[in-house]
C-alpha positions, 0 to 999 in steps of 0.5 A: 558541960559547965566549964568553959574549957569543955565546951571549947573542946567540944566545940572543937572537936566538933567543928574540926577548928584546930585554933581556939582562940577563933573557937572562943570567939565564936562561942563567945559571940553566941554567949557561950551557948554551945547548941546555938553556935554549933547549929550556925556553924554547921548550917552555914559551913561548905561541904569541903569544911564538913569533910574535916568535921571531927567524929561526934559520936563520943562527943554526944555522950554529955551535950543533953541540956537537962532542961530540955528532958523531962522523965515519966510515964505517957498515959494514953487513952487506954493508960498507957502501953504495958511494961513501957516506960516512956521519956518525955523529949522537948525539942530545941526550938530549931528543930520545931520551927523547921516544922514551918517548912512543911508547905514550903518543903512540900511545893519546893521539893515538888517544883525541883523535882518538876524543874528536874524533868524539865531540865532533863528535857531541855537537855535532851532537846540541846536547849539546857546550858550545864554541863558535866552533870550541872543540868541536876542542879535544883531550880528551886531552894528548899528548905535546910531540913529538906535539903539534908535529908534528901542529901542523906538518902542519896549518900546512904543509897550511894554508900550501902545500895538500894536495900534499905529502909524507906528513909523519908526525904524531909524534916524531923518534925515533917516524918514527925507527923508523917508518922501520926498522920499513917498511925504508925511509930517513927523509926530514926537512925542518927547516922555517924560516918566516921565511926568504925561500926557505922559500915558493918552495922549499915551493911549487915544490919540496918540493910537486911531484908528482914529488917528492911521490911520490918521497918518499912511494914511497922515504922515511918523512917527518918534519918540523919548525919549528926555531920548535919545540922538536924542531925546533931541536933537530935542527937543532943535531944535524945541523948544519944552517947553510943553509935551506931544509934537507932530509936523509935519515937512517936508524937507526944504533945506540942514540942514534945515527942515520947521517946519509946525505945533507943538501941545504942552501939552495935546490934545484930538484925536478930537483936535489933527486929527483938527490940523492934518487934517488942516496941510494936507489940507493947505501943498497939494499944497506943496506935490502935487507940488512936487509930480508932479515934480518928476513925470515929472523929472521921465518921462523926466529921463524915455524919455531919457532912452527910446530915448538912448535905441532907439539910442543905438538899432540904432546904434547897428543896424548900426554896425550890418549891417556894421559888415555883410557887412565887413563879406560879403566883406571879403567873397567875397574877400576869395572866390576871392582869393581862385578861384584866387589861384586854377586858378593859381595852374591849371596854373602852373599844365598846364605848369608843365605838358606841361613842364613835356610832353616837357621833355619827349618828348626830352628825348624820341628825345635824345634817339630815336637819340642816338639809330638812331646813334647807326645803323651807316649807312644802308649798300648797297645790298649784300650777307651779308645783311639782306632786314628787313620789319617790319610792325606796328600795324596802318598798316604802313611800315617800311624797312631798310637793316642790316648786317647780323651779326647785333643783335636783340636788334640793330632791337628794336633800330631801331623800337625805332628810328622811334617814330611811337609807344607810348608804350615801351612794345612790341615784334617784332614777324614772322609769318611763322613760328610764332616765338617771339623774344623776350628779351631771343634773343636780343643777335642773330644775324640775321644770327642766328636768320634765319632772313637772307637774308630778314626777315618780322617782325610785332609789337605785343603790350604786354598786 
């Protein structure tokens, strides 16, 4: 279209707007870019100015841009599917970037469908406030691809019934990789209400059994409305000048689908399995091709997997039995340490004892020296001194000469003197008669005492 009283026709004929001057102030406003401004006008237009849409299906036969085709032959990994030649398609960039809503379509779609059964089940409880069906509205937006095309299975289901091909509720390029993803072809229908062979070939065709389950077997399913705004969009992309119009595409490179095969008008489910079959046949070697590559990109992915889990179950191992090792050493090395700190706790208990013994011993000296001088002298034989014999429990002897003024006690300071006893408790003791003289006679002298002129005394420990 290079004038711009075609584009105002078919930019009428399009939209349904009967006044051109608004027609050309619309066109105007997007520099008389036709796809632009019939892609706004139908993305944000009612469903009420929808119904008074023109029909497209004529209108189709020259919108392809003739930038946006490029023909030639795809060579695969096994040069390219025999007797098949291809067209290469680029895509508008409208229809590539909807391929960013695959995540947010995917959790949209979900969270509609979870927001679905839970309005279903407030409603049962009493709890949901729409009324006359309203508890069906969406709890949640999702994209405008994904709403058209769950829109367009839902009046395809209303219109022809259940028996029909397992359309995919999402975007182009969504199915798009759908398709690659499943090694399959995807399969479009371009769907134009208002053409008079639209019913029949729907009915009789599109939803036949055989070719239902041919499709669904072989093909990933995508359609559309050219009354929407994806759908008229890929049928100015492919090109599509007759209706009823079905293609089979598959992934080329980026922005770019092959374009293997497209049945335009009428066909019968003979004539349409005929083509569908022969694209099958003469596309295997492509899929199976491809099929095999990621097979084996799955198994070197899965070999790597498998040989970094085995150096990671090594190393592991490695660092276990280092980390046994640096435990046993450090075990090793507390016990080391803990019989070399009791060692050295003995030692010192050793010398403190010894050190301990050492000092008793030298105040047991002191004292034994200082009671030793407190004696004085031994005096000479005479009437005034006392011949003292004192006999130890070991049977040894001792004597020594006292004045007989001199106490009991200086008698214990003697015993104490000579160290031949270990203990401190005991009593110096005379037999005939027995008498103990003991702390109550310390202060007697041995004249008081009838120790005098000789007196023999033995040791008895106390008890």
């Amino acid at each position: 279209m290079g004038d711009v009283a075609d584009k105002l026709a078919y930019f009428q004929a399009i939209t349904g707007l009967d006044d051109p001057d608004l027609c050309s102030e619309i066109l105007s406003a997007h520099n008389w870019d036709l796809e632009l401004a019939i892609s706004n006008f139908t993305s944000g237009s009612t469903e009420n100015s929808r119904s008074h849409t023109a029909n497209a299906s004529e209108a189709t036969t020259s919108s392809m841009n003739p930038e946006q085709v490029e023909t030639g032959l795809v060579v695969g990994a096994a040069g390219g599917p025999p007797g098949l030649a291809w067209k290469i398609v680029t895509l508008p960039f409208s229809i590539i970037s909807g391929s960013l809503g695959l995540i947010s379509g995917a959790v949209g779609f979900g969270l509609w469908a979870a927001g679905g059964v839970l309005s279903y089940g407030l409603g049962m409880i009493g709890l949901n406030s729409g009324r006359n069906g309203e508890s069906s509205t969406r709890l949640v937006s999702v994209s405008a691809a994904v709403s058209e095309a769950m829109d367009f299975v839902a009046c395809f289901e209303r219109d022809f019934g259940g028996t029909k091909p397992n359309f995919v509720a999402e975007g182009f390029m969504d199915a798009l990789q759908r398709s690659r993803n499943e090694y399959k072809l995807l399969f479009v229908y371009l769907h134009s209400p208002e053409h008079p062979d639209t019913p029949v070939f729907c009915e009789r065709t599109l939803c036949n059994e055989a070719v239902v389950a041919f499709i669904n077997e072989n093909f990933v399913a995508w359609g559309g409305s050219i009354r929407a705004s994806e759908g008229f969009k890929m049928s100015n992309s492919l090109k599509a000048s007759r209706f009823p119009f079905c293609a089979v595409v598959m992934a080329a490179t980026n922005q770019r689908i092959a374009l293997l095969q497209q049945a335009e008008g009428p066909k019968s489910p003979e004539e349409l399995l005929t083509v569908l079959q022969r694209v099958i046949e003469e596309s295997a070697p492509v899929l199976v091709t491809a099929r095999v590559e990621a097979e084996e990109r799955r198994n070197n992915m899965r070999l790597r997997e498998e040989q970094d889990a085995a150096y990671r179950a090594a190393l592991e191992a490695d660092q276990a039995r280092e980390r046994q090792r640096k435990e046993e050493q450090e075990r090793l090395e507390r016990e080391a340490a803990e019989a070399e700190r009791k060692r050295k706790e003995e030692e010192e208990a050793r010398e403190r004892a010894a050190r301990e013994a050492a000092e008793r011993e030298a105040a047991l000296a002191k004292i034994r020296q200082e009671k030793l001088l407190s004696l004085g002298p031994e005096p000479e034989k005479g009437p005034d001194v006392t011949q003292v014999l004192v006999r130890f429990p070991t049977g040894e002897r001792k004597e020594r000469r006292f004045h007989y003024t001199t106490t009991i006690q200086s008698l214990y300071d003697y015993v104490d003197s000579l160290g031949c006893l270990e203990v401190n408790n005991y009593s110096l003791v005379s037999n005939f008669p027995r008498t103990v003289y003991g702390s109550d006679k310390l202060s007697l002298s041995l004249k008081d005492a009838g120790l005098h002129p000789q007196a023999s005394l033995f040791i008895e420990l106390s008890s």
